[in-house]
MIBAVO-590461 format. One line per 3 residues: number of its first residue (from 1); their letters; for each residue y, z, x of N, C-alpha, C. Coordinates in steps of 0.05 Angstrom, whole numbers, plus 5000, padded with zeros to 4 digits. Layout:
<pts>
NUM	a	Y/Z/X/Y/Z/X/Y/Z/X  ...;
</pts>
This chain:
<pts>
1	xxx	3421/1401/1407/3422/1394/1436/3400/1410/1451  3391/1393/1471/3375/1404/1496/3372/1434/1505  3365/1448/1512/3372/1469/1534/3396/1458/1561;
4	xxx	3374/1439/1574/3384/1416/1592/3400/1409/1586  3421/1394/1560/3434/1383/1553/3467/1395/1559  3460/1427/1556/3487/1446/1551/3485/1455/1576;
7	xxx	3475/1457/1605/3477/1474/1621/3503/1472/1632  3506/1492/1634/3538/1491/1655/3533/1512/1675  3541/1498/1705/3549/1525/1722/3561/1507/1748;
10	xxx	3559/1529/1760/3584/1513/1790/3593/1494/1801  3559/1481/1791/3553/1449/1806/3566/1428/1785  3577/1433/1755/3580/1416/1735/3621/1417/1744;
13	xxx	3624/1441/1757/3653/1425/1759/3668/1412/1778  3675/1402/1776/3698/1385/1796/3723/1391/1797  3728/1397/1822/3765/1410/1835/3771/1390/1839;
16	xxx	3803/1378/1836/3816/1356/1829/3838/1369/1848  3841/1360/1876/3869/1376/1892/3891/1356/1904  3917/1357/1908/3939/1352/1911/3942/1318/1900;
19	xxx	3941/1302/1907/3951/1282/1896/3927/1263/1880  3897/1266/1890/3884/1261/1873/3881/1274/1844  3893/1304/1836/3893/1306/1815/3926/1300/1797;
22	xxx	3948/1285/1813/3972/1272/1802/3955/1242/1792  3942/1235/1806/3927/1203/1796/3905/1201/1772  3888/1224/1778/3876/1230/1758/3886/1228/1732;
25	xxx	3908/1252/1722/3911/1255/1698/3950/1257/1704  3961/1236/1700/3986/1226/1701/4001/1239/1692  3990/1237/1663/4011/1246/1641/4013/1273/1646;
28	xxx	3997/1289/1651/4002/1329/1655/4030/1324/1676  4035/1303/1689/4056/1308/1711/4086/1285/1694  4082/1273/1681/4103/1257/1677/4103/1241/1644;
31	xxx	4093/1257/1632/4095/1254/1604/4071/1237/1597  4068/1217/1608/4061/1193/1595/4055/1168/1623  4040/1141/1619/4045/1127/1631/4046/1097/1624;
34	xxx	4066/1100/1602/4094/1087/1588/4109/1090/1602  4130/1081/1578/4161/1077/1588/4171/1103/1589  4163/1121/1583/4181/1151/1584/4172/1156/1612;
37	xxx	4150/1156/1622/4131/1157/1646/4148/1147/1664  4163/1125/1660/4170/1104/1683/4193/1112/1687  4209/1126/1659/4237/1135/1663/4238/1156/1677;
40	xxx	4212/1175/1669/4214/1203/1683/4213/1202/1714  4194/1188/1724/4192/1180/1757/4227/1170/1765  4242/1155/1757/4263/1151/1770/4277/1176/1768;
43	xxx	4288/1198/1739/4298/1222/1744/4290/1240/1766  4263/1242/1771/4258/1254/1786/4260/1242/1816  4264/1223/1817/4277/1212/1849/4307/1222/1855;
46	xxx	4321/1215/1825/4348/1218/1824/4359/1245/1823  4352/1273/1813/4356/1287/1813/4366/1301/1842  4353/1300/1855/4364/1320/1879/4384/1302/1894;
49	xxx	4399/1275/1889/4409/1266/1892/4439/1269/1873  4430/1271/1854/4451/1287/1833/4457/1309/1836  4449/1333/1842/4438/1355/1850/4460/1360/1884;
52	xxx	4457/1339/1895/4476/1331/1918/4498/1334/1907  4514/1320/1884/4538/1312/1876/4550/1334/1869  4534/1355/1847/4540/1373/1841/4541/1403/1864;
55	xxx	4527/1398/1879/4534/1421/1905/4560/1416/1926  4572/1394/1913/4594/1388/1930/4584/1376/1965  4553/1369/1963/4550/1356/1990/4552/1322/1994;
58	xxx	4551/1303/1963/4546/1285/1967/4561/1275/1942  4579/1244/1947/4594/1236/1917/4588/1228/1904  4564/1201/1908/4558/1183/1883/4525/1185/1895;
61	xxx	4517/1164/1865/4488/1165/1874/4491/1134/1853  4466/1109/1878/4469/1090/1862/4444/1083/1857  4433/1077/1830/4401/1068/1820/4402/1042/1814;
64	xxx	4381/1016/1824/4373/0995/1826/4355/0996/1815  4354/0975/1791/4332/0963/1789/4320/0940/1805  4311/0935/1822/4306/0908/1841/4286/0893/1831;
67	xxx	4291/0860/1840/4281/0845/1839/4246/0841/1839  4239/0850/1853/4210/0863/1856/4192/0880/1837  4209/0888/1820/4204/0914/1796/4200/0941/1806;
70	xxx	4220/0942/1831/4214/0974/1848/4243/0986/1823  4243/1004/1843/4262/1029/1832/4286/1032/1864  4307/1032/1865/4320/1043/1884/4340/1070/1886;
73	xxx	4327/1085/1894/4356/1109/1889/4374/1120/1920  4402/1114/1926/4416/1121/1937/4433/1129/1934  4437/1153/1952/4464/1175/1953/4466/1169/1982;
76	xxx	4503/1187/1978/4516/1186/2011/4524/1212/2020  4503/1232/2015/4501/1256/2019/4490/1262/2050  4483/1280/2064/4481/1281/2093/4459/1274/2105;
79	xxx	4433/1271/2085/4408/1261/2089/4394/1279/2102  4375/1278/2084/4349/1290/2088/4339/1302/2107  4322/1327/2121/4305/1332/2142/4283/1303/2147;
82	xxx	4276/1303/2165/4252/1279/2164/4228/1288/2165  4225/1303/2187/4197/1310/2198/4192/1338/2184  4161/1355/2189/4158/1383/2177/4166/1401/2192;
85	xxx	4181/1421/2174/4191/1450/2178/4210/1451/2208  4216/1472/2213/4234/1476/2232/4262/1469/2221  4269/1466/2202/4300/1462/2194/4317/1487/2182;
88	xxx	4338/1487/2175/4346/1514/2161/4350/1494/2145  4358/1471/2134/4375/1466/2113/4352/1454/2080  4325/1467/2083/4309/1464/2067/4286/1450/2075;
91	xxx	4270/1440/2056/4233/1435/2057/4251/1402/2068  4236/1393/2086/4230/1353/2101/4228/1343/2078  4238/1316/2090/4230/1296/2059/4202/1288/2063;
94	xxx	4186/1297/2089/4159/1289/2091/4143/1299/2075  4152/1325/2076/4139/1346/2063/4146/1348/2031  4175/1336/2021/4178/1337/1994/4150/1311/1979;
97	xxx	4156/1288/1993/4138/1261/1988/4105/1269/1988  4091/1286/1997/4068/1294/1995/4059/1324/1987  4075/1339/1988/4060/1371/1978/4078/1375/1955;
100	xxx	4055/1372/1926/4064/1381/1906/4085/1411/1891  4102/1400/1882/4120/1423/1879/4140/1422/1901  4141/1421/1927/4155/1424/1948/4191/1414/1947;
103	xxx	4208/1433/1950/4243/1422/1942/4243/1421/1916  4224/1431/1904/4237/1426/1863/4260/1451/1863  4276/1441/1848/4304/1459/1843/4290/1485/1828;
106	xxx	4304/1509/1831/4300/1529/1803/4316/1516/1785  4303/1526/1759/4310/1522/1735/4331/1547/1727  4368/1539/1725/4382/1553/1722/4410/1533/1704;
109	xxx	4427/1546/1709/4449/1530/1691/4459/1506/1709  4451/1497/1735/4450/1475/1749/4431/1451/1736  4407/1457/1727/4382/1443/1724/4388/1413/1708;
112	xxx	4378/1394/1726/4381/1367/1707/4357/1364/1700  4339/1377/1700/4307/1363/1705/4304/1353/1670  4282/1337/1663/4280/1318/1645/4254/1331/1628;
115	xxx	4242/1355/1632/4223/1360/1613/4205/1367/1631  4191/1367/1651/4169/1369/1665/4183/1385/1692  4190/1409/1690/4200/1427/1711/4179/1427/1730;
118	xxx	4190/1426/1761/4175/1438/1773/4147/1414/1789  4158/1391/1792/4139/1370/1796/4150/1362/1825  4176/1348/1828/4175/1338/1844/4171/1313/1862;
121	xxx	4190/1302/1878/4180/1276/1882/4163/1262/1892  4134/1287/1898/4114/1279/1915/4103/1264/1890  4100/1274/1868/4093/1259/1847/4090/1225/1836;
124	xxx	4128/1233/1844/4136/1191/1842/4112/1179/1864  4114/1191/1882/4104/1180/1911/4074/1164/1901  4052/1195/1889/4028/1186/1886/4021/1163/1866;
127	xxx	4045/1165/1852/4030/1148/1827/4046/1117/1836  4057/1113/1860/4078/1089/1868/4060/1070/1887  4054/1040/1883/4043/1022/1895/4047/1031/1924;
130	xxx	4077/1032/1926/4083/1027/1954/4114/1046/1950  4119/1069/1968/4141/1074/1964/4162/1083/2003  4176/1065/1995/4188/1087/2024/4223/1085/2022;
133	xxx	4226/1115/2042/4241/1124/2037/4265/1118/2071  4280/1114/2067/4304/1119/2087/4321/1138/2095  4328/1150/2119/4341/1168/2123/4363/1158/2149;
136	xxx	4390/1171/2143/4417/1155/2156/4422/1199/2158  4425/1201/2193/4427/1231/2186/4435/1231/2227  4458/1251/2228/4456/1253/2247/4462/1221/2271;
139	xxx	4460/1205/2270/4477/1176/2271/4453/1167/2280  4420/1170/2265/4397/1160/2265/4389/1142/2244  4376/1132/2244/4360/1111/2218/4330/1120/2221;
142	xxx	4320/1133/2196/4296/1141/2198/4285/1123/2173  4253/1116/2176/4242/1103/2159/4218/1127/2145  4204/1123/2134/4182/1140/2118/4169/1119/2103;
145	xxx	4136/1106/2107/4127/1089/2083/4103/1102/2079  4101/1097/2045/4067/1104/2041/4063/1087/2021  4039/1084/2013/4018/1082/1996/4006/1087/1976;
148	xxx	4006/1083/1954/3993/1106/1931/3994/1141/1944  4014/1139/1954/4028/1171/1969/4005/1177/2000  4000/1167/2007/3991/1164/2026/4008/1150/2057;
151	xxx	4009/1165/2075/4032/1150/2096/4013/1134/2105  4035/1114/2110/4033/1084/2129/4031/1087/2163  4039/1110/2161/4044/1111/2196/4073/1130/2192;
154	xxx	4068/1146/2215/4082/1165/2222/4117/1168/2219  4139/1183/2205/4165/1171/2212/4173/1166/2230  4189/1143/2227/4195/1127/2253/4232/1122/2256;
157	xxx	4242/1122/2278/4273/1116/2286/4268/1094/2288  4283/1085/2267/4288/1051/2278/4317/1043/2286  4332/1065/2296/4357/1054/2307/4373/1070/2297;
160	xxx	4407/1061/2296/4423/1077/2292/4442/1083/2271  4447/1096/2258/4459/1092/2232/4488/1101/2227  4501/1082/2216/4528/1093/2202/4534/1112/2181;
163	xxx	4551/1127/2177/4549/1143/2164/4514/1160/2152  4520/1172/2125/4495/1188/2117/4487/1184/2093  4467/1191/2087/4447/1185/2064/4409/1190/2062;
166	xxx	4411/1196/2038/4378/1181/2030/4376/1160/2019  4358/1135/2013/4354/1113/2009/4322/1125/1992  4316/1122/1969/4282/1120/1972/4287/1099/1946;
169	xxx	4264/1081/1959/4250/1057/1936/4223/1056/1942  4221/1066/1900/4187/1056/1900/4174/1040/1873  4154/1028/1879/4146/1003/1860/4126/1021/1851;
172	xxx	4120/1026/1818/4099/1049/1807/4076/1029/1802  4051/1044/1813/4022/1027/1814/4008/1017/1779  4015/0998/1786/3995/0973/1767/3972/0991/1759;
175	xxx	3956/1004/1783/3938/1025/1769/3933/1044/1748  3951/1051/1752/3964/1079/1733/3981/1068/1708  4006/1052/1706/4019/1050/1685/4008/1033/1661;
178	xxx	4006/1030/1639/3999/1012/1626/4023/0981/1624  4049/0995/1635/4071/0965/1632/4095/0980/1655  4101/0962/1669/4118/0963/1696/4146/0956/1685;
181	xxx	4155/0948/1663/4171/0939/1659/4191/0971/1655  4220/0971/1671/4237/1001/1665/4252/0987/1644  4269/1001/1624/4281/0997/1599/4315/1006/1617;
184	xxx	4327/0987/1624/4355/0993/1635/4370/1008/1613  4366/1003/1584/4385/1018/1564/4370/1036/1565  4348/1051/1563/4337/1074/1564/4351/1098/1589;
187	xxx	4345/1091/1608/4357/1093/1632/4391/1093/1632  4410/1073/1626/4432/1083/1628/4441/1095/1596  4432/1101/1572/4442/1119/1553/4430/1144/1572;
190	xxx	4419/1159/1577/4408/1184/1602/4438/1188/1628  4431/1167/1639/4461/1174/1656/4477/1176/1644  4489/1161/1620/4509/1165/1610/4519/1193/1607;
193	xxx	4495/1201/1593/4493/1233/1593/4500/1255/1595  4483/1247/1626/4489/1266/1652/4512/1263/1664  4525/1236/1656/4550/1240/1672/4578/1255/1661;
196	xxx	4569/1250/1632/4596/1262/1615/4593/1291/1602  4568/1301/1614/4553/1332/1619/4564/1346/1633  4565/1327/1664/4564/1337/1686/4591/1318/1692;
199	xxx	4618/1326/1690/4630/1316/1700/4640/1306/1732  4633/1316/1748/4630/1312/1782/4613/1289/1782  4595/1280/1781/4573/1265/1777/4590/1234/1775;
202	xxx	4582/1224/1791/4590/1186/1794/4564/1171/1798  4558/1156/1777/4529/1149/1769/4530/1122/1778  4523/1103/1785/4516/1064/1786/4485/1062/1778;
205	xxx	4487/1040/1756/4460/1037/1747/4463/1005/1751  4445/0990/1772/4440/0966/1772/4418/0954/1763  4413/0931/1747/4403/0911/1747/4397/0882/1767;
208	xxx	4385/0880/1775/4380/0863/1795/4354/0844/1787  4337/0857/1770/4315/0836/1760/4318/0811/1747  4336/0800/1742/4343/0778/1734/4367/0759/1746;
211	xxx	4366/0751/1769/4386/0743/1783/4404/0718/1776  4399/0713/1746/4414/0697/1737/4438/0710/1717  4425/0735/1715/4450/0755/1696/4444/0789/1706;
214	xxx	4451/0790/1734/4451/0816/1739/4468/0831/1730  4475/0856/1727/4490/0869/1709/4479/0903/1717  4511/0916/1719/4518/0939/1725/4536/0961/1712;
217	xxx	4531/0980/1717/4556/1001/1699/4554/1021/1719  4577/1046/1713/4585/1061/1721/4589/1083/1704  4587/1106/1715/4585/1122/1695/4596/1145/1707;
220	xxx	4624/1157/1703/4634/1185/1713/4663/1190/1697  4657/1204/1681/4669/1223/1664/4685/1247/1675  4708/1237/1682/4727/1265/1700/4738/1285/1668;
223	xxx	4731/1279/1654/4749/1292/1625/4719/1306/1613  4699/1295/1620/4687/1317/1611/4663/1305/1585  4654/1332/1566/4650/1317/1534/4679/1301/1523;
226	xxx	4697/1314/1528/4721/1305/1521/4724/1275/1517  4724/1265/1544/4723/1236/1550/4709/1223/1526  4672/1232/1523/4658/1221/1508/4664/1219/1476;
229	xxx	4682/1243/1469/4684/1242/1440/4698/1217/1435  4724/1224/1455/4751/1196/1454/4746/1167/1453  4709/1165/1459/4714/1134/1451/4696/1137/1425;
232	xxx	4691/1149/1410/4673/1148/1390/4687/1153/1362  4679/1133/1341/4699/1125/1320/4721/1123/1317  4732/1122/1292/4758/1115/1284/4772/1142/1277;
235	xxx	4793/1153/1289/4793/1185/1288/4822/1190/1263  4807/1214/1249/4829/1225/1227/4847/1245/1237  4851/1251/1262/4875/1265/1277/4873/1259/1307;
238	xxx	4887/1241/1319/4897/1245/1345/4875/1258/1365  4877/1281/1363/4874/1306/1383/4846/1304/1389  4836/1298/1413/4798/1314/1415/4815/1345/1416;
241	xxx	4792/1363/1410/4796/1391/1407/4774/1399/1422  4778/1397/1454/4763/1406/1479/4766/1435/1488  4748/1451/1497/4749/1468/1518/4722/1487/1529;
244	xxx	4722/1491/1544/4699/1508/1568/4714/1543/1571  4685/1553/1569/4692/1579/1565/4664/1587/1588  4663/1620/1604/4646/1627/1613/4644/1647/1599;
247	xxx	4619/1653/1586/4602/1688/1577/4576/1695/1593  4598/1714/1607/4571/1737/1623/4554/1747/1597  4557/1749/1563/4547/1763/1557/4519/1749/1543;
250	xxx	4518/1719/1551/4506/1702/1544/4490/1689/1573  4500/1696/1595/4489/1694/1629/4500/1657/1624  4527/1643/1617/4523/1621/1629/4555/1615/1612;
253	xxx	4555/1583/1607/4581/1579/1595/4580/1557/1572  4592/1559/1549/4590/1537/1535/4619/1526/1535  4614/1493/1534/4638/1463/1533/4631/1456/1504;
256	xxx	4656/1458/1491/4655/1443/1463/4673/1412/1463  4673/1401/1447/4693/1369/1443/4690/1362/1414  4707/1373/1396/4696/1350/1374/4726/1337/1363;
259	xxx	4722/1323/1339/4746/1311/1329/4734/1307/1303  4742/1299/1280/4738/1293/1251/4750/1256/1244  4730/1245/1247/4732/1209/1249/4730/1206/1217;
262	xxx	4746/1183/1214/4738/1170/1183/4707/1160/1177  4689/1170/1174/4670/1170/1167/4654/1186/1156  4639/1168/1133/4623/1196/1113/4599/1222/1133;
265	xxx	4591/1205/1156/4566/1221/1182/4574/1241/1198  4556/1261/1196/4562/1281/1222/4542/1268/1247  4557/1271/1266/4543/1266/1290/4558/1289/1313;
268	xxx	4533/1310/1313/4526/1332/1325/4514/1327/1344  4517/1334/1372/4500/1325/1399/4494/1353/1405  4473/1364/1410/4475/1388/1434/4457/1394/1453;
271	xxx	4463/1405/1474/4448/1406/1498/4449/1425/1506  4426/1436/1525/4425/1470/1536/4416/1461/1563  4432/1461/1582/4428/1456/1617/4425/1428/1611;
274	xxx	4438/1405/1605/4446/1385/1600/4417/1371/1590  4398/1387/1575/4374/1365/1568/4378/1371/1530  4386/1347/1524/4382/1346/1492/4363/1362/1481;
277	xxx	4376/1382/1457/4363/1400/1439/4363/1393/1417  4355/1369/1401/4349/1347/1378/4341/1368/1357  4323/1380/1364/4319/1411/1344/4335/1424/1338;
280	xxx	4358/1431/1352/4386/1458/1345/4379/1471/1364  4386/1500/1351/4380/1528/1368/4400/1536/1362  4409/1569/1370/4432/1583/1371/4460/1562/1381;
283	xxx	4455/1554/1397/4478/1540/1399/4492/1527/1389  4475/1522/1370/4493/1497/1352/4496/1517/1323  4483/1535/1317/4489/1549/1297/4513/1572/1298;
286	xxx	4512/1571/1324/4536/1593/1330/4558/1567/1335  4556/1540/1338/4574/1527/1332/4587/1525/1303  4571/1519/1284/4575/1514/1259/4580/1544/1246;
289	xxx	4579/1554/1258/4588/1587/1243/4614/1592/1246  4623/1583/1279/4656/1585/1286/4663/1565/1275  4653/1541/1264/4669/1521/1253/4678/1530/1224;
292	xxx	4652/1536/1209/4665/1551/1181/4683/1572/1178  4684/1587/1196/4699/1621/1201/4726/1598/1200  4736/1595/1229/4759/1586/1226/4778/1565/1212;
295	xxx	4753/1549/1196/4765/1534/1175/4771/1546/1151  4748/1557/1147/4757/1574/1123/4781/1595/1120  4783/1607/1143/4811/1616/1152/4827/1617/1144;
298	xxx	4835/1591/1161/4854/1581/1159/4871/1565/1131  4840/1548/1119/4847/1540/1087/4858/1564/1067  4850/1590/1073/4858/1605/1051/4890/1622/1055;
301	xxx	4891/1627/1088/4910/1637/1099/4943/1617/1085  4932/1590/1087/4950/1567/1065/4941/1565/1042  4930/1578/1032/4925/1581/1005/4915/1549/0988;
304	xxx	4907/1540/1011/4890/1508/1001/4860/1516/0987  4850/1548/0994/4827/1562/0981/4836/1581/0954  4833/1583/0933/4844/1609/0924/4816/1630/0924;
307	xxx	4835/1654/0929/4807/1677/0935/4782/1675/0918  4785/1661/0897/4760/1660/0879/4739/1640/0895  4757/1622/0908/4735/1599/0918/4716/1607/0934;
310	xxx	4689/1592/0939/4668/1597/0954/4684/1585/0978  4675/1601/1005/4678/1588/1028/4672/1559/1040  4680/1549/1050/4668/1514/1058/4642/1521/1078;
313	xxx	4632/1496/1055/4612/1496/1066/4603/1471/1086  4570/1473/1106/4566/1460/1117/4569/1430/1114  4558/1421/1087/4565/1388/1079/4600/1385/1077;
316	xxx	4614/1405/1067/4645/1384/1075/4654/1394/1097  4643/1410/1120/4653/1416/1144/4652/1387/1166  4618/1387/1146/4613/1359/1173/4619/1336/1164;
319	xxx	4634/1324/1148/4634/1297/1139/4646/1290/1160  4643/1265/1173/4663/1252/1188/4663/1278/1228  4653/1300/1226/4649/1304/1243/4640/1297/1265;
322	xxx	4644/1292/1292/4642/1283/1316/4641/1297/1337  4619/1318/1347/4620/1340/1358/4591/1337/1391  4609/1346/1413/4588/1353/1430/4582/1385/1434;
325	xxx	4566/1399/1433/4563/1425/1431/4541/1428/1466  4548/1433/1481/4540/1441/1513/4540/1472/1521  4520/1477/1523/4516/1499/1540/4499/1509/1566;
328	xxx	4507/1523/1580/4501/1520/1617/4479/1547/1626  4454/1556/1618/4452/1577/1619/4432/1589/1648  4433/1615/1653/4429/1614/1687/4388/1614/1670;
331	xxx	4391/1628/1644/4363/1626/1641/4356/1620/1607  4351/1586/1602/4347/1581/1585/4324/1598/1563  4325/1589/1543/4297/1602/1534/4286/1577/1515;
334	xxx	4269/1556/1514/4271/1531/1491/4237/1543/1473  4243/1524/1451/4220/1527/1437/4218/1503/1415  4196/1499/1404/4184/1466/1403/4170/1456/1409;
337	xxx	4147/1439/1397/4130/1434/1408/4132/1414/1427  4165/1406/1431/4171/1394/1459/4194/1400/1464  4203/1423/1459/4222/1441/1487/4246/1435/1467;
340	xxx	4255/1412/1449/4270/1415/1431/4297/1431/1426  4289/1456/1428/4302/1479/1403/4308/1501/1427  4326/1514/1424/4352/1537/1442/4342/1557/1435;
343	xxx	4329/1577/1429/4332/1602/1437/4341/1634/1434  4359/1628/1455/4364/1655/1464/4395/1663/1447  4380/1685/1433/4395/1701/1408/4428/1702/1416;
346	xxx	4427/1712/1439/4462/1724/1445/4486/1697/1450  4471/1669/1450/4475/1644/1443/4496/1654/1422  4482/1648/1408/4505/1644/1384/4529/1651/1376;
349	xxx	4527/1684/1378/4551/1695/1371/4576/1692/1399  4564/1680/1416/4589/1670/1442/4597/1647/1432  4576/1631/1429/4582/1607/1416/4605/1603/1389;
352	xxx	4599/1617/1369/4613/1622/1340/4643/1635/1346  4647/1655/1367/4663/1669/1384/4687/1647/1391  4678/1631/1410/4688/1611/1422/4701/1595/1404;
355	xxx	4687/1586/1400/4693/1556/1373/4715/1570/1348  4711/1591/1343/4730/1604/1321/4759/1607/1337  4759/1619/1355/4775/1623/1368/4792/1599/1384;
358	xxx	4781/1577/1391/4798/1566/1398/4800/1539/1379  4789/1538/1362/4796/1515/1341/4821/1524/1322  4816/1549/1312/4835/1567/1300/4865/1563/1320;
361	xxx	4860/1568/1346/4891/1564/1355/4907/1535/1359  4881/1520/1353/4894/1490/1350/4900/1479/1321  4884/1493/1302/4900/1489/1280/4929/1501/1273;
364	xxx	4933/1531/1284/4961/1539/1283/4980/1522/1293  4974/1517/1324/4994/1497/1335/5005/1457/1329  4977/1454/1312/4987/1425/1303/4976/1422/1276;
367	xxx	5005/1431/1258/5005/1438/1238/4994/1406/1206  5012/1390/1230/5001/1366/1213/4983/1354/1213  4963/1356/1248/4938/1346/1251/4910/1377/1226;
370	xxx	4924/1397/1233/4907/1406/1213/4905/1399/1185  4927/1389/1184/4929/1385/1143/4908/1369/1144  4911/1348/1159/4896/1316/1164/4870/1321/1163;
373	xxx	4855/1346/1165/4831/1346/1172/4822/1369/1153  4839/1388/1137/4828/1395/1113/4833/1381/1092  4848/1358/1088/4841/1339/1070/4822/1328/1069;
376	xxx	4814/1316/1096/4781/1307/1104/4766/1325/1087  4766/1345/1100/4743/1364/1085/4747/1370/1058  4770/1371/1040/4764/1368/1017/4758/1346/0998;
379	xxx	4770/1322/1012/4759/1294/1001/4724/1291/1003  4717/1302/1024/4695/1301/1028/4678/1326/1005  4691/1354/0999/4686/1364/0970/4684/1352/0943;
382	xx	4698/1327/0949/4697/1314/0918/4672/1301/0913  4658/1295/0930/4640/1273/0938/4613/1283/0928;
</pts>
């Protein structure tokens, strides 16, 4: 190469600032601009709307897909600031819709966020054909519209409103995405989720793009993982074996649910601040550690082990296993080359703690649902 060819200095770079560099380069803000892209923009509308449910300010939150191929997200929470600053009760939604970062939650054992901490819905805004937002606050009706995140004109009262809420719908720009089309099963296995995560949480996921077979669900789990185990397989004892514990010595709390189904598969779920850890981590190892401890236990304590035997192991622990493993932490720690994998060491042994301890007292107390399920596990030894 040149001399000329390689020069670099002041004049060769280009600063890329607030929403021209969200348009620029998409994906640094929302994965992708696919379908994960398209999913991520609605979480992130939805979140502080969820986020509502769980602070005890607001009950449900309902997501539309509309006719148009927008996005709609509504809650009936107290609604939004409108205009900038001057409020005590946090950042305007003027100010959330255009200054990057602005109202993003901390990241603590609350956090729903989806992978990309720390973005925000000015984000949805820039990369959205056309997005605007409504505000019912104070017995006002406020509007907000923009542009490829750009306002339309100033917020405006357009009258008076019943009750409270936010309203925001936005259609994501033809520019930017490679396919407009949102994946409703993508989208409601996610709420599903979050709702049987987050028990408080009352989810509506509509369909509206096809008005010859619109179609809706609901999604709110008052029981918990619990709920979720109970509809899943054909079960070899009765009982889900649920419970929630808090450890200061871990800064958060782990929810277990599992049951032992007639089936040869383990299906292990776990999550750390309700975002899937598909990798493991301490948490699930300090799961499967209390699961061996107190089975093994207990098998030898009845002499179904004789002291010579090796302890049970992981393949006949999990046959037929059906387990959610949840943990709430004020400060995660993940690792992976996509956030995957748990962490933080003192995980486990709360975890292993927990699960030994209270699986162990449910096998004492239901003497015949336990037989039921170390037969499992040793049928599953023969194998």
């Amino acid at each position: 190469m040149s001399e000329d060819s390689t020069a670099y200095d002041a004049g060769t770079i280009v600063v890329l600032l607030g929403l021209e560099a969200i348009r620029k380069r998409p994906g640094m803000f929302i994965g992708s601009v696919g379908q994960r892209g398209l999913q991520h923009m609605v979480f992130e509308v939805a979140e502080p709307a969820m986020d509502g449910i769980l602070s005890g300010t607001a009950g449900r939150v309902e997501i539309t897909l509309t006719a148009d191929g927008g996005v709609r997200v509504a809650d009936d929470g107290a609604g939004l600031p409108v205009a900038h600053a001057g409020h005590g009760d946090g950042p305007s939604l003027e100010d959330r819709l255009t200054v990057f970062g602005c109202g993003v939650l901390p990241v603590n054992r609350r956090s729903l966020f989806e992978g990309y901490p720390g973005v925000g819905p000015a984000v949805v805004n820039a990369l959205s054909e056309r997005l605007t937002a409504e505000v019912r606050r104070d017995g006002a009706h406020w509007v907000l519209e923009y542009e490829r995140g750009v306002a339309v004109a100033t917020p405006s009262r357009t009258g008076p409103a019943d009750g409270s809420g936010t309203t925001i719908t936005f259609r994501p720009d033809p520019e930017i995405f490679e396919t407009l089309e949102f994946s409703f099963d993508a989208l409601a296995e996610r709420f599903k989720e979050l709702a049987f995560l987050n028990r408080d949480l009352d989810i509506t996921l509509t369909d509206d793009r096809d008005p010859g077979a619109p179609r809706a669900v609901r999604f709110r789990f008052p029981g918990g993982p619990r709920d979720r185990i109970a509809e899943q397989g054909t079960p070899v004892h009765p009982d889900v074996i649920a419970f929630e514990r808090e450890y200061p010595g871990m800064g958060g709390s782990v929810e277990v649910a599992l049951r032992w189904c007639d089936s040869p598969e383990e299906r292990v779920a776990s999550y750390a601040n309700s975002r899937p850890t598909t990798g493991g981590g301490t948490h699930e190892v300090g799961f499967r550690d209390g699961l061996a401890a107190a089975l093994t236990a207990h098998a030898r304590e009845h002499r179904l082990l004789a002291p010579s035997d090796p302890d049970l192991t992981p393949a006949q622990i999990g046959a037929g296993l059906t387990a959610i493993v949840s943990v709430k932490l004020d400060h995660p720690e993940y690792g992976g080359s996509i956030r995957d994998w748990l962490g933080n060491e003192p995980v486990r042994a709360c975890v292993a703690e927990a699960v030994r301890e209270h699986l162990a007292a449910w096998l004492r107390a239901e003497p015949a649902q336990a037989a039921a399920v170390l037969t499992r596990i040793a049928t599953a030894g023969r194998h």
